[in-house]
C-alpha positions as CSV (number, residue, x, y, z in Angstrom):
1,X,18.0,28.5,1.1
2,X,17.5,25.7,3.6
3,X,18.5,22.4,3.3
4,X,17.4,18.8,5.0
5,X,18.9,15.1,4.9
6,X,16.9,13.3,2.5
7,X,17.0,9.2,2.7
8,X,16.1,7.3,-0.7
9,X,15.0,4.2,-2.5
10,X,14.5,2.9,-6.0
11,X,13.0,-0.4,-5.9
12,X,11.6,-2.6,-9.1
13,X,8.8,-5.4,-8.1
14,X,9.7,-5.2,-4.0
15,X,13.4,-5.3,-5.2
16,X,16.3,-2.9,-4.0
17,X,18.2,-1.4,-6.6
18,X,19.3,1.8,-5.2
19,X,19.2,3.2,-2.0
20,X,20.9,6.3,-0.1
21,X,20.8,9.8,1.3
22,X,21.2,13.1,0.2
23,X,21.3,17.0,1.0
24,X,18.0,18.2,-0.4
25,X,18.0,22.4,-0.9
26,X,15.0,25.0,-1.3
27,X,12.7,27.6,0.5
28,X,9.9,25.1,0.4
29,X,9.1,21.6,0.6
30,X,8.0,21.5,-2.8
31,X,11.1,23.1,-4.1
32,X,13.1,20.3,-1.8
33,X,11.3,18.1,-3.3
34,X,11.7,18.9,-7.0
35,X,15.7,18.9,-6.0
36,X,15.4,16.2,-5.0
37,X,13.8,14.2,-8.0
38,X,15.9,16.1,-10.5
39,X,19.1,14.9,-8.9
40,X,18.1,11.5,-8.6
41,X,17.1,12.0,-12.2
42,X,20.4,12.9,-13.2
43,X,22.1,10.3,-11.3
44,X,20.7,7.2,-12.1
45,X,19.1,8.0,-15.6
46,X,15.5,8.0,-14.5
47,X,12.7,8.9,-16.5
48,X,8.7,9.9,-16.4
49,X,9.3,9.9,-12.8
50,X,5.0,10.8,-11.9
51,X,3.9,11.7,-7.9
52,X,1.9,8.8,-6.0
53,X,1.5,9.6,-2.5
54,X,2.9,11.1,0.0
55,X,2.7,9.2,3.5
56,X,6.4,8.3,5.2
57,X,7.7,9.0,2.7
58,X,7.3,10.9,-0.8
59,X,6.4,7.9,-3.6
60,X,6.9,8.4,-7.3
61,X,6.5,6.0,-10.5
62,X,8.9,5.6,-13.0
63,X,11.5,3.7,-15.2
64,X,14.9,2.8,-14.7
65,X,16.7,0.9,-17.5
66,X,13.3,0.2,-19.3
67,X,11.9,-1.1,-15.9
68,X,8.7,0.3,-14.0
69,X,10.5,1.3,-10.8
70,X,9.4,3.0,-7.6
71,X,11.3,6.1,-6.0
72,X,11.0,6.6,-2.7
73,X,12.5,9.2,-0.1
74,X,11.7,11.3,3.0
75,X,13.4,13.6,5.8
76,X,15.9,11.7,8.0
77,X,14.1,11.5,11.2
78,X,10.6,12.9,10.5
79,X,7.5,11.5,7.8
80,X,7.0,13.3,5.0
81,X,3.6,14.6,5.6
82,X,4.7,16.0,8.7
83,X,8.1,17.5,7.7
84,X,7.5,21.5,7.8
85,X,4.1,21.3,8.8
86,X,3.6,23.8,11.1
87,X,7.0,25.1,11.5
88,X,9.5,26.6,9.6
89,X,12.0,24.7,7.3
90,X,15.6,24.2,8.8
């Protein structure tokens, strides 16, 4: 299992509600990624959380207390369309 320092952000009409890192764990960066999203999930009651784009950073849509919000997060230290591209997960 590898695991990499993931920074976040749930944001609601340009707004910062919630922002902060975590350890993200899995073979893959798909499987990082889906830890990832069910944490944050878990932590901070969000729902229908849907993939956007990936860019800098991984983007999903979803709500938080009834609100549309937007969750945002990549790799300390590397954009998320180039994290494990062409090499091997740390």
């Amino acid at each position: 299992m590898s695991k990499q320092l993931m920074q976040y952000s749930i944001t609601w009409n340009g707004e910062e509600l919630e922002q902060g890192m975590m350890m993200a764990d899995g073979e893959s960066v798909y499987e990082m990624t889906e830890d990832v999203t069910s944490h944050l999930e878990k932590i901070y009651d969000l729902f229908n959380l849907e993939f956007i784009d990936v860019s800098d950073s991984w983007t999903f849509s979803g709500s938080l207390r009834q609100r549309p919000v937007v969750l945002t997060f990549s790799p300390v230290g590397t954009p998320a369309d180039k994290f494990a591209v062409d090499e091997e997960v740390n």
